[in-house]
C-alpha positions in Angstrom: 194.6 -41.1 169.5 192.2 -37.7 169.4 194.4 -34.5 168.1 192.1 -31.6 169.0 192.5 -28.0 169.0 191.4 -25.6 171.5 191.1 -21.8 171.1 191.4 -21.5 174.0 191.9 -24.5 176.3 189.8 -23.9 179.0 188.5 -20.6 178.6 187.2 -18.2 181.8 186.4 -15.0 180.6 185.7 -14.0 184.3 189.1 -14.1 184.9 191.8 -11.1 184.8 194.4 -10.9 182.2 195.9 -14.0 180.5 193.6 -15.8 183.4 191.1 -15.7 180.9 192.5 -17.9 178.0 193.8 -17.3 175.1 195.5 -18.5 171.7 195.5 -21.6 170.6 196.7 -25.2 172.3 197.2 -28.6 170.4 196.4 -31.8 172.2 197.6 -35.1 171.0 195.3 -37.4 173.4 197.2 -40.4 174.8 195.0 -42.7 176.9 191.5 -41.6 178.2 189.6 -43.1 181.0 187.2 -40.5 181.3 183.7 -40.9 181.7 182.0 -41.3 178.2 184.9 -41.9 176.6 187.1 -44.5 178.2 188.9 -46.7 176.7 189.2 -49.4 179.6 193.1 -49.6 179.0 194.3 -48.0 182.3 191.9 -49.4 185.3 194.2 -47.5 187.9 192.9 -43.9 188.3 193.8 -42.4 185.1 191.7 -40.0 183.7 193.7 -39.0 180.7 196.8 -38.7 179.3 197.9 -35.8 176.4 200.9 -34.7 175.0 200.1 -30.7 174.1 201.7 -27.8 172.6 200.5 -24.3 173.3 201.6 -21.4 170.5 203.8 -18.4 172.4 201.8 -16.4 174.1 199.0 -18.7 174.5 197.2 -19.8 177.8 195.1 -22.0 179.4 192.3 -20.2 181.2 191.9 -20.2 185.6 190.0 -23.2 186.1 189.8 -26.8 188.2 189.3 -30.4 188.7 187.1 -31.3 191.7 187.7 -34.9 191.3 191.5 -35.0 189.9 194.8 -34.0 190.3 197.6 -33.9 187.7 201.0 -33.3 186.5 202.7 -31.6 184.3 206.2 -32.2 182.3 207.5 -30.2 180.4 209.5 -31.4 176.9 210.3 -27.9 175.4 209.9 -24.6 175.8 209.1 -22.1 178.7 205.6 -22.6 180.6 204.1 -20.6 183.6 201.8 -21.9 186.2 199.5 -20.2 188.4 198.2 -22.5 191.0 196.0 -21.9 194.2 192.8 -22.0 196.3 190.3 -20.1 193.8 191.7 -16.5 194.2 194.0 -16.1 191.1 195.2 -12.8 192.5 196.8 -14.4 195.6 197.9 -17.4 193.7 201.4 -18.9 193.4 203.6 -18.7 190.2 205.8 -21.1 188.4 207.6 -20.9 185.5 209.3 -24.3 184.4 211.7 -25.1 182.1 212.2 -28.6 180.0 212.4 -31.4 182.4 210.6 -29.5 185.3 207.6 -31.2 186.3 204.6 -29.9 188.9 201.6 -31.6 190.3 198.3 -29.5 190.6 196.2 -31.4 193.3 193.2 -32.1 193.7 190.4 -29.5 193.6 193.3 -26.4 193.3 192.4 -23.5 190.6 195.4 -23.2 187.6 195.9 -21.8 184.4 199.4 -22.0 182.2 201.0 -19.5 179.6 203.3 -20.6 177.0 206.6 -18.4 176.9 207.7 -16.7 173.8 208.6 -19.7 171.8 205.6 -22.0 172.9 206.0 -24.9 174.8 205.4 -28.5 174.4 204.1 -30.3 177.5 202.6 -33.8 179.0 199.9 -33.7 181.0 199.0 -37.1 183.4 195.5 -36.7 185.2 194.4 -39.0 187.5 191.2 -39.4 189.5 191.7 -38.7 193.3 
């Protein structure tokens, strides 16, 4: 298993406020079946699999999959989600709690913020 660090995941400097990216996320990578790296484990869809913590205040920066869709569960912590059509101003907001789950389809724009005492959360992606 790969434990990298991002600073930050997904970064879009293009985009306004904590759109952007920022702080730092941990990754703990639990199965990969993406291209040039997969293990051949999973032949279903799976694209990957990673358990991640992102410090308070951190976020992942406005960006999308064309080609997969994925969910999120959250373990611990407070974590907001932005999700929509590629306008981050006229998106839709989320802010889940430990247990919550939500699914980002295929080809939508997101980003996620950690809440004040970070947040630990599995992602699933799969291939559409």
């Amino acid at each position: 298993m790969a434990h990298v660090l991002y600073q930050p995941a997904n970064p879009n400097p293009g985009a306004p406020g904590w759109l952007a990216g920022s702080g730092t996320a941990r990754a703990v990578w639990l199965a990969s079946e993406q291209p040039g790296s997969a293990e051949g484990l999973i032949p279903t869809g799976l694209r990957a699999a990673f358990d991640t913590y992102l410090e308070p205040g951190s976020a992942e920066g406005w960006h999308q999959h064309a080609e997969s869709e994925e969910l999120y569960l959250v373990l611990s912590g407070e974590l907001t989600v932005r999700v929509g059509d590629g306008d981050p101003r006229a998106a839709q907001e989320f802010v889940l709690a430990p247990g919550d789950t939500h699914h980002i389809p295929v080809g939508w724009w997101h980003a996620a913020r950690a809440g004040e005492e970070g947040v630990r959360f599995v992602v699933v992606e799969w291939f559409a």
